[in-house]
LUMFIDO-222729 format. One line per 5 residues: number of its first residue (from 0); their letters; for each residue x, y negated, z of C-alpha. Coordinates in nm, 4 decimals. Layout:
BEGIN
NUM> a> X,Y,Z | ...
//
This chain:
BEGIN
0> xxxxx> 2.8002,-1.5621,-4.3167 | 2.9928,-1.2123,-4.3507 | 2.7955,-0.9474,-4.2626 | 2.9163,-0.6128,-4.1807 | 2.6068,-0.3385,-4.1840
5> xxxxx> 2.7312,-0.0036,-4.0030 | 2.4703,0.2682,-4.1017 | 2.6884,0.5840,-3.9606 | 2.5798,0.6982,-3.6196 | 2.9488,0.7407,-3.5082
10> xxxxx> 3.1592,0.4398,-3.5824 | 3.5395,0.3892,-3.5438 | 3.7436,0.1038,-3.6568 | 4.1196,0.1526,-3.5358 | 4.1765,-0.2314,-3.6067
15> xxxxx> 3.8832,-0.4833,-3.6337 | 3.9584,-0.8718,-3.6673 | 3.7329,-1.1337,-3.7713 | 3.8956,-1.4817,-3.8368 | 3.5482,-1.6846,-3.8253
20> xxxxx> 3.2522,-1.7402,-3.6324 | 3.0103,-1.6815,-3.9498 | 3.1027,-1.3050,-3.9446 | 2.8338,-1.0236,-3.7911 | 2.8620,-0.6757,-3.7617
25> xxxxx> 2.5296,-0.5208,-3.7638 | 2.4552,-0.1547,-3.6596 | 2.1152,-0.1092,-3.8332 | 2.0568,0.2821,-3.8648 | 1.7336,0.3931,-3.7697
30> xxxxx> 1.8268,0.6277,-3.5264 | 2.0964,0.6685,-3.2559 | 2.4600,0.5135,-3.3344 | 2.7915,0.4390,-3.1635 | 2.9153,0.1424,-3.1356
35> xxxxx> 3.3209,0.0557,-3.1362 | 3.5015,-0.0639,-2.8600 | 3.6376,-0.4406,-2.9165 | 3.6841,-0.7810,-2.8218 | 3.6753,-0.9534,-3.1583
40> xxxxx> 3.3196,-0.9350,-3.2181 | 3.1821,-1.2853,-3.2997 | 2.8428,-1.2170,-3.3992 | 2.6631,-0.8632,-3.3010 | 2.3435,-0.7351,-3.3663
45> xxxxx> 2.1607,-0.4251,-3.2716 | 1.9334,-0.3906,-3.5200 | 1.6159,-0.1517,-3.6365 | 1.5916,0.1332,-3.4145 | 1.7077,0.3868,-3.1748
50> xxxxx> 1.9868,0.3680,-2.8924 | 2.2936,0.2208,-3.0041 | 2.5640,0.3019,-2.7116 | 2.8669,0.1377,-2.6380 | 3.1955,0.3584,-2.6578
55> xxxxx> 3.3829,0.1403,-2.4612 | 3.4270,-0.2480,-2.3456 | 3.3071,-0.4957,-2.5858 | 3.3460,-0.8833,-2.5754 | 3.1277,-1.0724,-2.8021
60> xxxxx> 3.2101,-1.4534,-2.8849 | 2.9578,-1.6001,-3.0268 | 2.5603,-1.4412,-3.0624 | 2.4290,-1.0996,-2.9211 | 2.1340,-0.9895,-3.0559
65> xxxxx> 1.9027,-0.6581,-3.0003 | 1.6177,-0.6440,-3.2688 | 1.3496,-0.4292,-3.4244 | 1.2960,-0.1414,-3.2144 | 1.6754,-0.1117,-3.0934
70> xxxxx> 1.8505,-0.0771,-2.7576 | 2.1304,-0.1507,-2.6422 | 2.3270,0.0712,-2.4064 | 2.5768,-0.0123,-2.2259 | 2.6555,0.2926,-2.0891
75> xxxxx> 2.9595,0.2895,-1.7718 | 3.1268,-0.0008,-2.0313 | 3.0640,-0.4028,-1.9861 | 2.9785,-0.6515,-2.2370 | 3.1409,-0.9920,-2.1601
80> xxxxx> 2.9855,-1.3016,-2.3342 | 3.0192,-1.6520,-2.3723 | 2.8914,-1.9472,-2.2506 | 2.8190,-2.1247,-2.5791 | 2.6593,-1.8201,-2.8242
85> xxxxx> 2.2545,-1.7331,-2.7783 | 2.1511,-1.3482,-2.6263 | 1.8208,-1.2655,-2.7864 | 1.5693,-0.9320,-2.7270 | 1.3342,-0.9649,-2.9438
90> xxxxx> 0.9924,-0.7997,-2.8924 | 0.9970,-0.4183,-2.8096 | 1.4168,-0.4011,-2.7733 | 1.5892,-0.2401,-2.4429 | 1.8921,-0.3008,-2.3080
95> xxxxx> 2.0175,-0.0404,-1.9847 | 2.3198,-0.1157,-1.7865 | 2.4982,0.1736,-1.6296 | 2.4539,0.5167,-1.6968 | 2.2364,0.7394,-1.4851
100> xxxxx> 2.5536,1.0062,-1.3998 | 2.7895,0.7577,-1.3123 | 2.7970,0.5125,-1.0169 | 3.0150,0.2591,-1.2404 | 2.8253,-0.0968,-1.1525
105> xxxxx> 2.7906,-0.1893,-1.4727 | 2.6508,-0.5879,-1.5090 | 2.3962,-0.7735,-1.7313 | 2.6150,-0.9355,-2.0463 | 2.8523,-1.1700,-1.8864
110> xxxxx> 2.9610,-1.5342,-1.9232 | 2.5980,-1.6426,-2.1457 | 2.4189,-1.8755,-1.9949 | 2.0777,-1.9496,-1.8676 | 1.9582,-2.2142,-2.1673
115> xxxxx> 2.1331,-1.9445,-2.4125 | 1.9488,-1.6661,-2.3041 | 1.5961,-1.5726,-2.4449 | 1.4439,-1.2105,-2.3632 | 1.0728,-1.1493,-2.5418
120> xxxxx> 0.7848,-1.0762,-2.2770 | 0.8162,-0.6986,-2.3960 | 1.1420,-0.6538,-2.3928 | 1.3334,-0.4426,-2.1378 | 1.6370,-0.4618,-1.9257
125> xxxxx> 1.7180,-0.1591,-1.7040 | 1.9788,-0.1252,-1.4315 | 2.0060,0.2217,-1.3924 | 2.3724,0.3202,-1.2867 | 2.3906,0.5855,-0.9597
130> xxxxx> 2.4547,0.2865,-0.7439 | 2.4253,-0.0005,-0.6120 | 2.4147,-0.3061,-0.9333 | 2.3679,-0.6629,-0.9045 | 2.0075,-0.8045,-1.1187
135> xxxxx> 2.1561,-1.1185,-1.2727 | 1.9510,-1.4591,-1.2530 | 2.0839,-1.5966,-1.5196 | 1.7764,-1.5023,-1.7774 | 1.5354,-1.7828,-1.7479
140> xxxxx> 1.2701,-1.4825,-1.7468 | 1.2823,-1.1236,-1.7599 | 1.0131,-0.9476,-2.0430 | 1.0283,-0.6564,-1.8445 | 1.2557,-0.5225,-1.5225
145> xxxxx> 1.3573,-0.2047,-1.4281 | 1.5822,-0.1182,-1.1291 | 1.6353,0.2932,-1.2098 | 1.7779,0.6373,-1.0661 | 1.9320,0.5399,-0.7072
150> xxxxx> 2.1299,0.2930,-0.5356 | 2.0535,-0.0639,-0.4422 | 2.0110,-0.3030,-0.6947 | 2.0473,-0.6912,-0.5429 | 1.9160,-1.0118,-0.6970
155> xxxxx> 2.1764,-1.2227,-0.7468 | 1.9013,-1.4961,-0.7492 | 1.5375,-1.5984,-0.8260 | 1.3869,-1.3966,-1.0980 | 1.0955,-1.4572,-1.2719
160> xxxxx> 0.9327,-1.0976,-1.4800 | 0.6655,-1.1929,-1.7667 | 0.5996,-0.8390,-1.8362 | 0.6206,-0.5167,-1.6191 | 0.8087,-0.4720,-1.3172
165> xxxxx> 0.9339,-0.1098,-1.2278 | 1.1385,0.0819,-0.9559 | 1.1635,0.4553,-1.0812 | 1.4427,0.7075,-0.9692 | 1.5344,0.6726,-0.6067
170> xxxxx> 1.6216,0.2940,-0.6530 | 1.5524,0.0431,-0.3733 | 1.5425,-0.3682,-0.5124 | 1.6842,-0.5997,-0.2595 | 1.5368,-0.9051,-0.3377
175> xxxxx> 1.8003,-1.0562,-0.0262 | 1.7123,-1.4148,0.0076 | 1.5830,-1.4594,-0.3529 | 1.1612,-1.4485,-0.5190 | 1.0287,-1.1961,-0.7979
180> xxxxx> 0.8029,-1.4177,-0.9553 | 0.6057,-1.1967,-1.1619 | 0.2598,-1.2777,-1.3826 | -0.1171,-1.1518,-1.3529 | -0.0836,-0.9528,-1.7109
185> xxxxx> 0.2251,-0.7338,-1.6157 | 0.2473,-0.3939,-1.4092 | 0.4028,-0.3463,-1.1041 | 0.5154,0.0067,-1.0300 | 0.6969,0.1756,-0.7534
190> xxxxx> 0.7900,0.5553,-0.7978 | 0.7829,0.8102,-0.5199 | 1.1022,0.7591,-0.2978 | 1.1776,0.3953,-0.4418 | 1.2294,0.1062,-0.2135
195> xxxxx> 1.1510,-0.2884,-0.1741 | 1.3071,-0.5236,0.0493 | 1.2035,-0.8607,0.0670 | 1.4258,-1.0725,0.2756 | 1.8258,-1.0566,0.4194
200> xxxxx> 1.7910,-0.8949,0.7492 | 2.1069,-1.1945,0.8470 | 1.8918,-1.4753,0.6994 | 1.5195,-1.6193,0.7847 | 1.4455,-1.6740,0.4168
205> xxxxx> 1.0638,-1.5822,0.4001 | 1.0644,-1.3708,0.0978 | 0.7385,-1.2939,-0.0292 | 0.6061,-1.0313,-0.2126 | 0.6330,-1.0432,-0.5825
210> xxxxx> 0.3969,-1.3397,-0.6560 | 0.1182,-1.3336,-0.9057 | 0.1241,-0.9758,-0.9782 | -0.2929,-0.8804,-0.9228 | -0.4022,-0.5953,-0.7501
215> xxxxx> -0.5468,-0.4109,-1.0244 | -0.1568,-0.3651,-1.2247 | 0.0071,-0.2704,-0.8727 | 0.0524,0.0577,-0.8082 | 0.2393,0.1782,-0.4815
220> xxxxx> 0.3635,0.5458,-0.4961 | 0.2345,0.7002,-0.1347 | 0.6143,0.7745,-0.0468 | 0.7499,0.4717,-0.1737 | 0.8485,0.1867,0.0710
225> xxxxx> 0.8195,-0.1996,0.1000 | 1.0386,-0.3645,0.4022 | 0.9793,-0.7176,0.5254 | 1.3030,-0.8065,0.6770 | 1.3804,-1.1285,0.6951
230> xxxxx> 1.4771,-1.2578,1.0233 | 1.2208,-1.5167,1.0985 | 0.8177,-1.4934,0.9947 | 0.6870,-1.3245,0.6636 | 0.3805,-1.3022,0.4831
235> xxxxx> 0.2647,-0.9739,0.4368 | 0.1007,-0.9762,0.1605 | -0.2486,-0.7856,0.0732 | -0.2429,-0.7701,-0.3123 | -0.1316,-0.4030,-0.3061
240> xxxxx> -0.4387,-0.2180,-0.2891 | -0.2338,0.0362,-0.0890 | 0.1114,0.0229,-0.0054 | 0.3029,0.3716,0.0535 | 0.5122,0.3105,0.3677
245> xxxxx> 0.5349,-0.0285,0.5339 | 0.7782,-0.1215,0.7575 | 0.8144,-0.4970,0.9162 | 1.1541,-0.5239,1.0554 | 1.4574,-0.6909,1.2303
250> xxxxx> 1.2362,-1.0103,1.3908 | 1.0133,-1.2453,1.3295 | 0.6345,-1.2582,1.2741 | 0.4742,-1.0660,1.0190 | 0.1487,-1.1673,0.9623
255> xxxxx> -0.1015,-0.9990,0.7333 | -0.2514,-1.2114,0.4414 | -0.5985,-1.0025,0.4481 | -0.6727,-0.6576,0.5157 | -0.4621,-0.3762,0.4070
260> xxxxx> -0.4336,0.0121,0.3760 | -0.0982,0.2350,0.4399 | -0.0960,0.5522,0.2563 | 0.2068,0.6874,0.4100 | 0.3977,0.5604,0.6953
265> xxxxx> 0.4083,0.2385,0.9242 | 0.6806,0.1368,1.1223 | 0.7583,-0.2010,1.3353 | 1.1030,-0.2193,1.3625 | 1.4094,-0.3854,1.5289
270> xxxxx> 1.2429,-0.7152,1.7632 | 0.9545,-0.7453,1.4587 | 0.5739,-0.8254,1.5450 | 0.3240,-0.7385,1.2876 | 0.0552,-0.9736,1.3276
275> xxxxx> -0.3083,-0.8777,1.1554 | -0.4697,-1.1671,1.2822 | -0.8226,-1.1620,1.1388 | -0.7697,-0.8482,0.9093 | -0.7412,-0.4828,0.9577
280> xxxxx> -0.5060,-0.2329,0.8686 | -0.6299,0.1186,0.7434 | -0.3996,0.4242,0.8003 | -0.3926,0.7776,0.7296 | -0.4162,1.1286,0.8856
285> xxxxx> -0.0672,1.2382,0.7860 | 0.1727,0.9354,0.8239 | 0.3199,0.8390,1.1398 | 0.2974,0.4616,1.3217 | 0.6070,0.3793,1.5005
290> xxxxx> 0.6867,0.1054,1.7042 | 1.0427,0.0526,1.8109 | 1.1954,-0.0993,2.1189 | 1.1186,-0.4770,2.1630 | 0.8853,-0.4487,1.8996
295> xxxxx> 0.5213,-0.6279,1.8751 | 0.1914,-0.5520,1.7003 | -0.1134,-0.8041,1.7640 | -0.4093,-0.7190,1.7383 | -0.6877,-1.0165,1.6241
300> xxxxx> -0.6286,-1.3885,1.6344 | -0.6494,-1.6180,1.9551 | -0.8895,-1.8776,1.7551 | -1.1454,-1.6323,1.6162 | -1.4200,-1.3971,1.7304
305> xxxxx> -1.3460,-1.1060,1.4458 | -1.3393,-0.7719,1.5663 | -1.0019,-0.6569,1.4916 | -0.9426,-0.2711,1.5849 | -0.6207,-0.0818,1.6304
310> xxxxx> -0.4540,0.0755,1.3225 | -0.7751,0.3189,1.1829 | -0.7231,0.6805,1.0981 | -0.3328,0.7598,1.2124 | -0.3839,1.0290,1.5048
315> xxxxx> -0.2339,1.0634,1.8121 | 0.0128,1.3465,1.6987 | 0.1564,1.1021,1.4663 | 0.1766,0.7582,1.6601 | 0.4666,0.6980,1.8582
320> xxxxx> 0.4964,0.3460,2.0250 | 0.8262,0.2807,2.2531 | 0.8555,0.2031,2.6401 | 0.9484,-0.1850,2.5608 | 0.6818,-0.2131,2.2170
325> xxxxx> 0.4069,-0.4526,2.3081 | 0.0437,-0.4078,2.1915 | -0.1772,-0.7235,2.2433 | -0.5347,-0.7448,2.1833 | -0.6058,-1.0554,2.1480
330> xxxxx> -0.8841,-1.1257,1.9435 | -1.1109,-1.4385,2.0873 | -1.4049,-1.1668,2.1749 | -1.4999,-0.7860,2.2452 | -1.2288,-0.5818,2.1174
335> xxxxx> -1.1672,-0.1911,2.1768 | -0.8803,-0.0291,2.2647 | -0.8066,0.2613,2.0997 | -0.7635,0.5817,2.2655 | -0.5510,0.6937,1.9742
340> xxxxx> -0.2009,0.5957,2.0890 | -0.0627,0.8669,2.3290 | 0.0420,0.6583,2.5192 | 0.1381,0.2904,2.5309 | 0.4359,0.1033,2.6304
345> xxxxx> 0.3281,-0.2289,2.7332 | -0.0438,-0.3274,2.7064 | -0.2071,-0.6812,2.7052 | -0.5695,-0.8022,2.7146 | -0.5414,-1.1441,2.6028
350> xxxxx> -0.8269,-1.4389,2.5446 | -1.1655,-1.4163,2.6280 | -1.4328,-1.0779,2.5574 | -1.4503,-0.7829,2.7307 | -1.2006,-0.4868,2.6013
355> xxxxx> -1.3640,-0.1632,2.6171 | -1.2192,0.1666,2.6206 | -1.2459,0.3969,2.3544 | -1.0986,0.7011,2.5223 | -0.8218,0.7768,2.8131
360> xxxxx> -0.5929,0.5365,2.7723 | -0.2022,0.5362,2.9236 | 0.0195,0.2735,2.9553 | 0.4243,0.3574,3.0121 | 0.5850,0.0056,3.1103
365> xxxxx> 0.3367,-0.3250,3.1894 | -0.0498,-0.3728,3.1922 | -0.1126,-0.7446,3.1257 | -0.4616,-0.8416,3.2291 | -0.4313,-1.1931,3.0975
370> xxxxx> -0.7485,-1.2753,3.0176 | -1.0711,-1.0997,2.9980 | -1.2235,-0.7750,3.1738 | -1.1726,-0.4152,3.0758 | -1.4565,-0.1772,3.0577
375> xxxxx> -1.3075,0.1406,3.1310 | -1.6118,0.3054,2.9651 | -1.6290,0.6179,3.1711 | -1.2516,0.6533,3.0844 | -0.9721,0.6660,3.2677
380> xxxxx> -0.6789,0.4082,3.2353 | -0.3713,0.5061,3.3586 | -0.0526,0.3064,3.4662 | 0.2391,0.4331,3.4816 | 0.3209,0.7918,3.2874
385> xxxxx> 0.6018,0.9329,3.5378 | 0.7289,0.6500,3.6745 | 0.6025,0.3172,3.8164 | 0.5134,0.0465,3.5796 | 0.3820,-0.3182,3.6336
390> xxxxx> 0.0634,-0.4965,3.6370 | 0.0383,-0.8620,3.5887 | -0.3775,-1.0032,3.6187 | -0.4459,-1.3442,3.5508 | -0.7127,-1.4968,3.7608
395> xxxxx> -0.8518,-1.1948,3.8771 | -0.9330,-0.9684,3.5654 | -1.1465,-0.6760,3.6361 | -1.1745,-0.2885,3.5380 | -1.4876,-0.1459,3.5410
400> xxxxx> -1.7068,0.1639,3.4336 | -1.4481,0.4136,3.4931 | -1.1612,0.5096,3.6576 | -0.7812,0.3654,3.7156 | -0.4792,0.5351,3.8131
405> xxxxx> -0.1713,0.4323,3.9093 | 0.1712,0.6298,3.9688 | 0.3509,0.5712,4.3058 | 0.6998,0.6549,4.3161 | 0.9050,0.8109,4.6413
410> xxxxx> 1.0881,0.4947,4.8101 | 0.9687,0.2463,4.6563 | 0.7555,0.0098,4.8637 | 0.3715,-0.0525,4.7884 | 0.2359,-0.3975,4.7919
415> xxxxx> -0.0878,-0.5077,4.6228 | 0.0374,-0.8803,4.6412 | 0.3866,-0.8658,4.5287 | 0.4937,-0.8099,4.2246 | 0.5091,-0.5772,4.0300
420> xxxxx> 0.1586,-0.4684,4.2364 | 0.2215,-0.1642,4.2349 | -0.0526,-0.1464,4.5104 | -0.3388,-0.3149,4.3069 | -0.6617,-0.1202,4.1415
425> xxxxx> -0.8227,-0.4529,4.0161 | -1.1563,-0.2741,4.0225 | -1.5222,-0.4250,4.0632 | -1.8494,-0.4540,3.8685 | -1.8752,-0.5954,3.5377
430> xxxxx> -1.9059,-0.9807,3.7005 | -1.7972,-0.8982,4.0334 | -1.4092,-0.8590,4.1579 | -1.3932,-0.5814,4.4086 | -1.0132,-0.4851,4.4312
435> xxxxx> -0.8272,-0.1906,4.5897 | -0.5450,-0.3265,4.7529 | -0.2406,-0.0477,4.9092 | 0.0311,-0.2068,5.1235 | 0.2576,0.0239,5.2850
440> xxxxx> 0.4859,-0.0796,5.5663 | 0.6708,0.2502,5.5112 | 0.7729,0.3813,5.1557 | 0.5972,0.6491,5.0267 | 0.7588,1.0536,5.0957
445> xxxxx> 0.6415,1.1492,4.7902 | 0.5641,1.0762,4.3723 | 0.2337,1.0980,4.2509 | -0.0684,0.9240,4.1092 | -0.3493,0.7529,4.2956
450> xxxxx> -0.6986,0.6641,4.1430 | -0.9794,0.4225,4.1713 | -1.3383,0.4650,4.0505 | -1.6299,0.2557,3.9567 | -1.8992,0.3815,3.8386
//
């Protein structure tokens, strides 16, 4: 073997040919050194300590190696492989691709190939470029993974992290259709203003979230942000102690696999439904819950008699929930419905229990009594918020305890027996179904609201 050992921290080598594959060059200074542009490398090693930064492109045709305490830095240049020579990190090495001024996409070492490549547990690769980068598959396993300063940076398949996993900067990782199979030693941090999507909003891959990480080594920056947004049903997954802002989007079910708290903001978005079925969610005083258009947020499961409440702690200032958003409450038992919400847009009572008010409730768009009576609890329930909106009861539901008001709108007719019923108070006593019934052979001359009370 013919070793060349470059101790200078600038090197430059105007022509640099090596005739066989038993020749290295080996920068080895203990400290900071620059290494020469070329494609004739056969062997390379990085070697001892501090950054060693490329100065430009670099092709290397046989082994790469990073050892000691060295990194590797590719700065905005790539390093092309091969697909017969070995990549080694050994323990404690780094290797960053990109530069954190420039927006140059810079890739993981080209061209070696998965049974080549062998990166220690504490070893660590760092995409870090200004935008967006591609996170190669093609180590077997990651030591550990950092996706740095901004931009997105896209598996390009299934990656499995033995050590820590890290999003600093701005950076958002796009896991697309591809798992982050992590390990219950490692660290998973996300830095204020980072990002996590798990899923392809075009594909119904059900991404999960990275898998064996424990609680205890996750830590969720409150303005960070994890997005399931796959287009068919998702696990949501409760290892986080705390996530920073959730947001379940484009459509599908996402369910909730145990209880879980949102430090910052939550939002169901596109045609999503967040499902908590037997768990609760935990909010905040400052972050808002939104729920767009078309979107769904159930509240308890059909099968089971736990008590399953609304979003805790987010106040009314800061909950907005759209005209079309559904909110079911479904649990197979009592339930209360929150007074929280400012107003709702559509509003179901679902299985059996009585739902009981917890304060003045409004509901924009469609009150489904599907099953189960509502105990208005002295409050008042009111449907409609400006303009008419529908009621649907199944078999007779009842309000009770309170008082219900309806809007009635100029010209348009009033019939307690046709839908939409816009002429129905389905009032009565707690076991007893007493309706108010308003049919109209004229339309009404004038808009306003119209209340029944039981008390």
């Amino acid at each position: 073997m013919h070793i060349l050992n470059l101790g200078g921290a600038n090197n430059a080598i105007t022509t640099f040919t090596t005739a066989a594959v038993a020749s290295e060059v080996n920068y080895n200074r203990a400290g900071a050194q620059q290494i020469f542009s070329s494609v004739n490398y056969r062997n390379l090693t990085v070697s001892t300590s501090g950054i060693k930064t490329l100065q430009g492109v670099i092709t290397v045709n046989n082994n790469l190696a990073i050892s000691g305490a060295a990194t590797l830095a590719s700065d905005i240049y790539q390093i092309a492989g091969n697909a017969t020579g070995l990549m080694t990190m050994a323990a404690g090495t780094g290797l960053t691709l990109g530069n954190t001024g420039s927006a140059t996409a810079i890739l993981f070492p080209t061209t070696f190939i998965t049974a080549n490549i062998t990166l220690n547990s504490s070893s660590t690769v760092t995409y870090q470029s200004t935008a967006a980068q591609t996170i190669s598959n093609a180590p077997s396993s990651y030591g550990n993974l950092t996706a740095a300063t901004s931009g997105t940076k896209t598996l390009a398949g299934a990656v499995t992290v033995a050590g820590n996993l890290a999003i600093t900067g701005t950076a958002t990782l796009a896991s697309d259709i591809y798992q982050i199979t992590g390990n219950a030693t490692g660290l998973m941090t996300m830095a204020a203003g980072t990002g996590l999507t798990l899923g392809n909003t075009g594909n119904p891959a059900a991404i999960a979230f990275p898998t064996t990480f424990v609680t205890a080594f996750i830590t969720l920056n409150v303005t960070s942000t994890v997005t399931y947004q796959s287009t068919a049903a998702q696990t949501i997954s409760n290892a986080p102690s705390s996530y920073g802002n959730l947001t379940a989007a484009t459509s599908g079910t996402k369910t909730l696999a145990g209880a879980i708290t949102v430090a910052g903001n939550l939002a169901i978005t596109g045609t999503a439904t967040l499902a908590s079925d037997i768990y609760q969610i935990t909010g905040n005083a400052t972050g808002l819950m939104t729920m767009a258009a078309g979107t769904g947020l159930t509240l308890g499961n059909t099968g089971s008699a736990v008590v399953v409440a609304f979003p805790t702690t987010f106040i009314t200032a800061n909950i907005t929930l759209n005209a079309t958003s559904t909110v079911a409450y479904q649990g197979n038992g009592n339930q209360t419905i929150s007074g929280n919400p400012p107003t709702y847009g559509i509003l179901t009572t679902a299985t059996s229990g009585i739902k009981t008010l917890a304060g003045n409730v409004t509901v924009a768009t469609t009150l489904n009594m599907t099953a189960g009576n509502i105990n208005l609890n002295t409050f008042t329930l009111t449907l409609g918020n400006g303009a008419v909106a529908t009621l649907t009861n199944g078999g007779s539901k009842i309000a009770y305890g309170g008082t219900f008001t309806r809007y009635l709108l100029l010209g348009t007719a009033v019939s307690s027996t046709v839908a939409p019923l816009y002429g129905l108070f389905p009032m009565g006593t707690s076991t007893d179904y007493r309706p108010i019934e308003i049919n109209s052979t004229d339309n009404p001359t004038g808009s306003g609201y119209v209340s029944a009370v039981h008390t």
